[in-house]
C-alpha positions in Angstrom: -9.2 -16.1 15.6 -8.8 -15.9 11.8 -8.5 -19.1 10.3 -7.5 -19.7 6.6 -9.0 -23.4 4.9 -6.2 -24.2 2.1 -7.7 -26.9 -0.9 -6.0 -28.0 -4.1 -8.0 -28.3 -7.2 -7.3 -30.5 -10.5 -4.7 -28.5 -11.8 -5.8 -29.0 -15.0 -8.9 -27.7 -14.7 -8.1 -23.7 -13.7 -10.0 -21.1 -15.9 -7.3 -20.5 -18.6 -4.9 -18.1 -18.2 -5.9 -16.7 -15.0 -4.3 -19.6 -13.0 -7.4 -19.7 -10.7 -9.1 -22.5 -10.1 -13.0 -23.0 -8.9 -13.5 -23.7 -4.6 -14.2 -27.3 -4.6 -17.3 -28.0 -2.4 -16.4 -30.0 0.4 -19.2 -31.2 2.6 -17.2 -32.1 5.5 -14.9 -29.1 4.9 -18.5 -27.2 5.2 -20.0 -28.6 8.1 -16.7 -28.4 9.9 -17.0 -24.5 8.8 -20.0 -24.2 10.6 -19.0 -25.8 13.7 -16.1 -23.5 13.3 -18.7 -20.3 12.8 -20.9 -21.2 15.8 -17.6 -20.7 18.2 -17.1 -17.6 16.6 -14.1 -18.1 14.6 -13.3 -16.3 11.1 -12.7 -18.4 8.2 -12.1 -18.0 4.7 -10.9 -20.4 1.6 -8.0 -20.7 -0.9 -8.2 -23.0 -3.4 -4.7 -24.0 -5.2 -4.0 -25.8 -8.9 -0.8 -26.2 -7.9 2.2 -24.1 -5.4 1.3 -20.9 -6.2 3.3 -19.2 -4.0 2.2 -15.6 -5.3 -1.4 -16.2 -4.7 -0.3 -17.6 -0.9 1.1 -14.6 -0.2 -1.4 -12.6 -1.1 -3.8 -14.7 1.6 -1.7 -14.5 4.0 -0.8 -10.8 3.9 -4.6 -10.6 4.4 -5.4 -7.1 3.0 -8.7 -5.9 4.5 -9.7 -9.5 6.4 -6.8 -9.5 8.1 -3.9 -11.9 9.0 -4.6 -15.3 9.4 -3.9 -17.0 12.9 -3.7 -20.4 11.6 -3.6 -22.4 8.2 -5.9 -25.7 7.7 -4.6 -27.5 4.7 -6.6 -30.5 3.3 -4.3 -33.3 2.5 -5.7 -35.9 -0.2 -3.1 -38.3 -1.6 -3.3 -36.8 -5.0 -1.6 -33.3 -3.9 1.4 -34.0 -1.6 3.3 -32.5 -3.4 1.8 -29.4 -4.1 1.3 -29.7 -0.2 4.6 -29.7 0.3 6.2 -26.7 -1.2 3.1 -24.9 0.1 3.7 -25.5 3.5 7.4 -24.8 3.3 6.1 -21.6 2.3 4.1 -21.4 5.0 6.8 -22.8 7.6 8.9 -19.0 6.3 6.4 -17.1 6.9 5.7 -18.5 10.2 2.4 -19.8 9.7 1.4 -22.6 11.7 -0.1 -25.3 9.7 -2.7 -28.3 10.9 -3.4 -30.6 8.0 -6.5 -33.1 7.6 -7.5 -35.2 5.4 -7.2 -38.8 3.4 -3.5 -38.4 3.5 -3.3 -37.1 7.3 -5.1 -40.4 7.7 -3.7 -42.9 6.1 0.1 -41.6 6.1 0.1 -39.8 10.0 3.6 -40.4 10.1 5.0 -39.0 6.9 2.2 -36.2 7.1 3.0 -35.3 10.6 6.6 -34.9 9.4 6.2 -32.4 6.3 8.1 -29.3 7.9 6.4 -27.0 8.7 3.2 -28.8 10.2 2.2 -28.1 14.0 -0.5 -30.7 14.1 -2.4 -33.4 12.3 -6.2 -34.1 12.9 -6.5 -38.0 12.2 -9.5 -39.3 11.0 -13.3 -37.6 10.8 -11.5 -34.1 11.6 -14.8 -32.2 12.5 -14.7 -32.6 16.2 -11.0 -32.8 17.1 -10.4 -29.7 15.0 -13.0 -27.5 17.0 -12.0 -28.5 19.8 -8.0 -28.2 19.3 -8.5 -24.9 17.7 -10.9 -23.7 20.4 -8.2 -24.7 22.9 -5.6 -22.8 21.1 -8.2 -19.8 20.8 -8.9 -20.0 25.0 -5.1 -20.8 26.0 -6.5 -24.6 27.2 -4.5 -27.5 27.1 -4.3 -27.7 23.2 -1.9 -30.7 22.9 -4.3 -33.3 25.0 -6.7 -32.9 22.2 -8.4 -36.5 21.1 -7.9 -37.0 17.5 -4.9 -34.7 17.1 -1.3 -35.8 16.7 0.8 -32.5 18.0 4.4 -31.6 17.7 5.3 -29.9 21.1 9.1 -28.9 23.0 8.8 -32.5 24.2 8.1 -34.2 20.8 5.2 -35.5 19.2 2.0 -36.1 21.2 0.2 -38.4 19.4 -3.9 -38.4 21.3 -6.0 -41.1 21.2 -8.6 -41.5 18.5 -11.7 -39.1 18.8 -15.3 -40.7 19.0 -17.2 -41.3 15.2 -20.3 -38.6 15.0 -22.9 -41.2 15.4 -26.0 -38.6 15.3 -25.5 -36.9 11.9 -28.7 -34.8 12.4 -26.7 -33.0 15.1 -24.1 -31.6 12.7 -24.8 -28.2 11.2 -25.8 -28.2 7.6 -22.4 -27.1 5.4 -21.5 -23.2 5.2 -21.7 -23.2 1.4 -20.5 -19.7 1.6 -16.8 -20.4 2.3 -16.8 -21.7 -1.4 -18.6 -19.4 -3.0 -21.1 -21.5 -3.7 -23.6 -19.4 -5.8 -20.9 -19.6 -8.5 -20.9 -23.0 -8.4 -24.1 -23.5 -9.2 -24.0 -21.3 -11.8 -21.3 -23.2 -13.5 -22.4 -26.7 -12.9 -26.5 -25.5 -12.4 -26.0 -28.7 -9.9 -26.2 -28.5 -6.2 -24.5 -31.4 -4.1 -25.5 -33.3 -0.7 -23.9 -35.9 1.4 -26.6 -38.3 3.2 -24.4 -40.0 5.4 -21.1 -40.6 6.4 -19.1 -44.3 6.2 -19.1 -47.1 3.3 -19.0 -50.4 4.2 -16.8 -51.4 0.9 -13.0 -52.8 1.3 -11.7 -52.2 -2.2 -8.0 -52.7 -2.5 -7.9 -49.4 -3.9 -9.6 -47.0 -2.2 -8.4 -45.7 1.4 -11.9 -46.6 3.2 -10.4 -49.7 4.8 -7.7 -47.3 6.4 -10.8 -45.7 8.3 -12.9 -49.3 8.7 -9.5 -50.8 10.8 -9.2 -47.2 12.7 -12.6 -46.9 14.2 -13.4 -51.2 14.3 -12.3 -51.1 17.7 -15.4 -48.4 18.3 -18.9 -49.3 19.3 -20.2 -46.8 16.9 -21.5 -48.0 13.5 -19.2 -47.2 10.7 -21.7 -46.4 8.4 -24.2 -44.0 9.9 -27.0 -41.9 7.7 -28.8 -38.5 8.2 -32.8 -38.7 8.4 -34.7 -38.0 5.4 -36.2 -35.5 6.9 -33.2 -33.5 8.1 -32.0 -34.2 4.0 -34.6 -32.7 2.7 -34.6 -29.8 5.2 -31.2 -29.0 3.8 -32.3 -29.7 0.2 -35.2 -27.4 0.2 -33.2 -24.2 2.2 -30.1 -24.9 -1.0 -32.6 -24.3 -3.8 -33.4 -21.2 -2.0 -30.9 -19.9 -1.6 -29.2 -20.7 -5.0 -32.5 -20.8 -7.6 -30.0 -21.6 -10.5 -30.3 -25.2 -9.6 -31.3 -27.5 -11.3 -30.1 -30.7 -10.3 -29.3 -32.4 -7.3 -26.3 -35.0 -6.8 -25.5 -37.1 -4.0 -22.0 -37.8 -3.6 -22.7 -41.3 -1.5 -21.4 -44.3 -2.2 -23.7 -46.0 -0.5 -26.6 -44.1 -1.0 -28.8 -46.8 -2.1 -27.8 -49.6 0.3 -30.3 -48.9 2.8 -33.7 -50.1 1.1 -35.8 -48.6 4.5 -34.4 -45.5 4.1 -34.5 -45.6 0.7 -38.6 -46.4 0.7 -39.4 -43.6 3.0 -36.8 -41.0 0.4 -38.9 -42.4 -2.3 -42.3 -41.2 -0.7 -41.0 -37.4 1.0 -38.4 -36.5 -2.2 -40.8 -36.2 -4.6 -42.9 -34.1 -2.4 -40.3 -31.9 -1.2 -38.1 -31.5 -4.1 -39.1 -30.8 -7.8 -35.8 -31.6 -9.3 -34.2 -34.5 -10.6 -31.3 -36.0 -9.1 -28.4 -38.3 -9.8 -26.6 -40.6 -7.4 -23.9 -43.1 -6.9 -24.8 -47.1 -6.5 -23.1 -50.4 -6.0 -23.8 -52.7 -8.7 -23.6 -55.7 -6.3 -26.2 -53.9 -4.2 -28.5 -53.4 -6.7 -32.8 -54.8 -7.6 -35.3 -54.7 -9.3 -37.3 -53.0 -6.5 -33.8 -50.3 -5.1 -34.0 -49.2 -9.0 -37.9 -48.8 -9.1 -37.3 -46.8 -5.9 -34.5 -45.0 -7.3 -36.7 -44.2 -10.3 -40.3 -43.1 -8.7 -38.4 -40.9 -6.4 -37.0 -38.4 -9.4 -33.0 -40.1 -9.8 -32.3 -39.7 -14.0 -28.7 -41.1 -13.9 -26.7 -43.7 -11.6 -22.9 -43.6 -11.1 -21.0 -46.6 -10.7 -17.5 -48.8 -11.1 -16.8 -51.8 -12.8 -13.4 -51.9 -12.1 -12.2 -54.4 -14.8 -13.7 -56.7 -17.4 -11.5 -58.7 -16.1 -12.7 -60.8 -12.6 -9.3 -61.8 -11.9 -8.3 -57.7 -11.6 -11.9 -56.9 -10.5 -11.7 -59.7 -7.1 -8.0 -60.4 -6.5 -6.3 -57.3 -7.1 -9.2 -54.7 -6.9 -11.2 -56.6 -4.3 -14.4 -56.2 -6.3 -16.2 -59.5 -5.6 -19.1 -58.9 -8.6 -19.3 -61.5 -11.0 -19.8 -60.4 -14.7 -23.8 -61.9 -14.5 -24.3 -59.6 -11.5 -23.2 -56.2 -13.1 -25.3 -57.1 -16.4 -28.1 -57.7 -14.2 -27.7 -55.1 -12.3 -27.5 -53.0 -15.1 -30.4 -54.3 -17.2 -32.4 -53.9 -14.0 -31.3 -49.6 -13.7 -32.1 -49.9 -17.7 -35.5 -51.7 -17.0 -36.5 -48.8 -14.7 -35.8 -46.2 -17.4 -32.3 -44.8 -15.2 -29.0 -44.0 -17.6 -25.7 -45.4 -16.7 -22.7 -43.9 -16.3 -19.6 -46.3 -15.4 -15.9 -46.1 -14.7 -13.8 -48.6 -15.1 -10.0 -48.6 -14.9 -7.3 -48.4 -17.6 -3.8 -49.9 -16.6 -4.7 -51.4 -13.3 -1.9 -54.2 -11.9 -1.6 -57.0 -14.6 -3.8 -55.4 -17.3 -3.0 -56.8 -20.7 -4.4 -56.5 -24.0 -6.6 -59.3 -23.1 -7.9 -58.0 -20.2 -8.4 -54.5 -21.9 -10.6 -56.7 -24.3 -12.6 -58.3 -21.7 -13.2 -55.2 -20.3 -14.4 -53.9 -23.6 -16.8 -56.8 -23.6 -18.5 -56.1 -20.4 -19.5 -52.6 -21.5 -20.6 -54.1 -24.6 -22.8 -56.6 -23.0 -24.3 -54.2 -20.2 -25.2 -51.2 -22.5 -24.3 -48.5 -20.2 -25.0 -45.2 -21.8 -21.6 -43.6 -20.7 -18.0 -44.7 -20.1 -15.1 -43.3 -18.5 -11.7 -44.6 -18.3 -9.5 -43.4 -15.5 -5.9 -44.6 -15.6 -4.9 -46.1 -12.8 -3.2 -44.6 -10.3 -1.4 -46.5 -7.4 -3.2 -44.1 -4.4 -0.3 -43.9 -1.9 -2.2 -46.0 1.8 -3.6 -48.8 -0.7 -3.4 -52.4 -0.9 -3.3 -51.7 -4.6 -0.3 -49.5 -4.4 1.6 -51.6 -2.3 1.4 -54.6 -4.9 2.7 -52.2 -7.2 5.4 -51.3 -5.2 6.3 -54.6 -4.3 6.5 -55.9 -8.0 8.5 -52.3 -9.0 6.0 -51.1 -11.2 5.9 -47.5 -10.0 7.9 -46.0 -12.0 7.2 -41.9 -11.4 6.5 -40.5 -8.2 4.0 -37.5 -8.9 0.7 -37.1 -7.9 0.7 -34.8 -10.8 0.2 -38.0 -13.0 -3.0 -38.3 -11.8 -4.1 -35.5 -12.8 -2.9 -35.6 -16.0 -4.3 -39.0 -16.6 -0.9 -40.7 -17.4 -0.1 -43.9 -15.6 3.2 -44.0 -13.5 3.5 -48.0 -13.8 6.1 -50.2 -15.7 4.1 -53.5 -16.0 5.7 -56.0 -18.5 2.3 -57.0 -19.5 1.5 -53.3 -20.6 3.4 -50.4 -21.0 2.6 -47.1 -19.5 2.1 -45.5 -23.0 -0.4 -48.1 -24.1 -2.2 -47.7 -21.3 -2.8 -44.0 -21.4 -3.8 -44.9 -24.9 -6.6 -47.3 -24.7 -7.9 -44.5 -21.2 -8.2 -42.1 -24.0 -10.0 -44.0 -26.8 -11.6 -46.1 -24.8 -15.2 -44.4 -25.6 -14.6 -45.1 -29.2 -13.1 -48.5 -28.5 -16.6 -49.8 -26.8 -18.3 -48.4 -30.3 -16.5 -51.1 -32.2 -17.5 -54.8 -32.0 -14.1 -57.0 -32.0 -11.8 -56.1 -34.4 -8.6 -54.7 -34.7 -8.8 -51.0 -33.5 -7.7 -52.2 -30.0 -4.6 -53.6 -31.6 -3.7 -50.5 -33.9 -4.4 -48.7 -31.1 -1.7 -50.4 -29.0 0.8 -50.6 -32.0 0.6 -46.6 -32.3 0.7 -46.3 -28.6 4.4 -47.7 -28.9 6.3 -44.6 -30.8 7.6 -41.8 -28.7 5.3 -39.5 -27.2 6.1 -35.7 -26.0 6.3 -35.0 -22.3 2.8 -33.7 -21.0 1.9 -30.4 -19.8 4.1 -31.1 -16.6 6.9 -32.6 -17.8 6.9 -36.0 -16.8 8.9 -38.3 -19.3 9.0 -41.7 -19.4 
């Protein structure tokens, strides 16, 4: 059975003028690839920008691999609706289509209802989707798959939820192959690991609570973590394989919550792996002794969010419960142990105002991280976030192209949508500047018309 994995990129990012943008690595896209390759099933990737219905057709035509049998398309809520028009272009060539993902998860209903999609894999996807596909493959009884929501003759069959993983040492490491990973590395000379699966976090605007409320009724721990030895087995076999490396991220967002884990990574990492490596932490998890650790064991640069200056955004609308003493202690503690910082924060988040842009400005100031970057908000369709915006009327432009482009789709009295993209884009040099007025100029010129952006999108 051929199968054909379909991902969207950042459509701003595609190499110019050839329209083509770079596979983006997916861990659980890989491992699910290499359960796929262990049952003997083909596979090979498309990455989109955007509908690119010239490059689909080309895939699907197959030239000299052939056909596909089946199209996997990885829904996020950031590229409906490139998803969309794809699939309808799927649906007339008479493709069938089973879609995963964030959006599959949090949105069943409206993804389960695109035309054009024959099934829907809810939740962790690895398991159901091997199974249902193997099904299909064998002639089995494909539509009493667990995890899968099916359209059938009768309707829609919507199967109970399939188990959690629980021993993540089982899982195959990721076929890095499927994403042409060698060029990767060349471009970004990083190479990228998951550590476990799971983050214990409810932000308000983030989908993870979507996935916390679907599996709470399972015995199975949420958060669950590969051994450090099965890591590093990974680890060592990458560098091998792709000698360009020389980095090593860990895209975890709780990859330094678990300070016995984290002792015994500290000890075997350093031994196993020459390389530096930087990771994501949770300022409200953070000490003296989980920077130290971070520090002996080879990490050069932590990731992390602030949210907002503000603690009224940051714990009643973003559900951030960090006072502003614990991020600059936090902070001075990863500074203490010689680790840079690199922090997001959010532009134009529900009831941002000049003031709170200026408290936010003040936080950065205070902690001294070594790099900022602003990200507009964007109300992430499955969030609490998004719904207070829609329930006050904010939203003004429907397009997940918006994120993207960095433009905010809100209509908040408090601050316009120009001013916040703005402030997102000066920010860096705003944080330079003690108090003064460049956050008010800023604003002022923020006001005059501005030209659509590279999509179109007016105000």
């Amino acid at each position: 059975m051929n199968l054909l994995f379909l991902q969207f990129a950042n459509p701003l990012s595609t190499r110019a003028g050839a329209g083509t943008p770079q596979p983006v690595f997916s861990h659980a896209i890989g491992v699910l690839s290499a359960m796929l390759e262990a049952e003997g099933f083909e596979r090979r990737l498309l990455t989109l920008s955007d509908y690119q219905a010239h490059r689909l057709r080309q895939a699907c035509e197959g030239g000299g691999t052939g056909r596909p049998d089946h199209v996997l398309v990885e829904l996020s809520p950031h590229n409906v609706t490139a998803a969309h028009r794809t699939i309808a272009e799927l649906a007339r060539m008479d493709m069938p289509v089973t879609v995963f993902g964030p959006y599959a998860t949090c949105k069943p209903t409206e993804a389960a209802s695109i035309p054009g999609v024959r099934a829907l894999a809810l939740g962790e996807y690895g398991a159901p989707l091997r199974a249902y596909l193997t099904a299909l493959r064998d002639g089995e009884d494909a539509p009493a798959t667990r995890g899968m929501w099916i359209h059938t003759d009768s309707g829609l069959v919507r199967n109970r939820l399939a188990p959690l993983a629980t021993d993540l040492d089982a899982l195959p490491w990721p076929d890095r192959e499927l994403f042409g990973y060698g060029a990767i590395v060349a471009d970004t000379h990083e190479a990228s690991f998951k550590v476990g699966r799971g983050c214990p976090m409810w932000c308000a605007y983030c989908v993870n609570d979507w996935y916390m409320e679907l599996y709470s009724r399972h015995e199975a721990p949420f958060v669950r973590r590969r051994s450090v030895t099965h890591l590093l087995d990974e680890i060592a076999e990458v560098i091998r394989t792709y000698p360009r490396a020389e980095r090593i991220v860990f895209h975890d967002h709780a990859f330094a919550m678990d300070v016995e884990w984290l002792r015994e990574f500290r000890t075997e990492y350093p031994k196993r792996c020459a390389l530096p490596f930087r990771c994501h932490v949770r300022l409200g998890k953070v000490t003296a002794e989980t920077a130290a650790l971070l520090a002996d064991a080879g990490c050069q640069v932590v990731e992390t969010h602030l949210g907002s200056g503000s603690r009224f955004i940051r714990e009643e609308i973003l559900s951030m419960h960090l006072s502003d003493a614990r991020i600059i202690d936090a902070c001075r503690a990863l500074h203490h142990a010689g680790l840079r910082i690199t922090a997001d924060v959010f532009i134009g988040a529900p009831y941002e105002s000049e003031i709170t842009v200026e408290e936010t400005l003040d936080l950065l100031r205070t902690t001294g991280v070594d790099e900022v970057r602003g990200r507009v908000f964007y109300p992430t369709p499955g969030t609490r976030a998004a719904e207070l915006c829609a329930e006050n009327g904010w939203i003004r432009v429907h397009d997940d192209r918006c994120y993207w482009a960095r433009r905010s789709v809100l209509g908040m009295p408090s601050m316009p949508a120009e001013q916040i993209d703005a402030v997102a884009e000066k920010l860096r040099s705003l944080v330079k500047r003690p108090r003064s007025t460049a956050l008010r100029k800023v604003l002022e010129r923020a006001i005059r018309p501005r030209r659509s952006g590279r999509f179109g999108l007016g105000r």
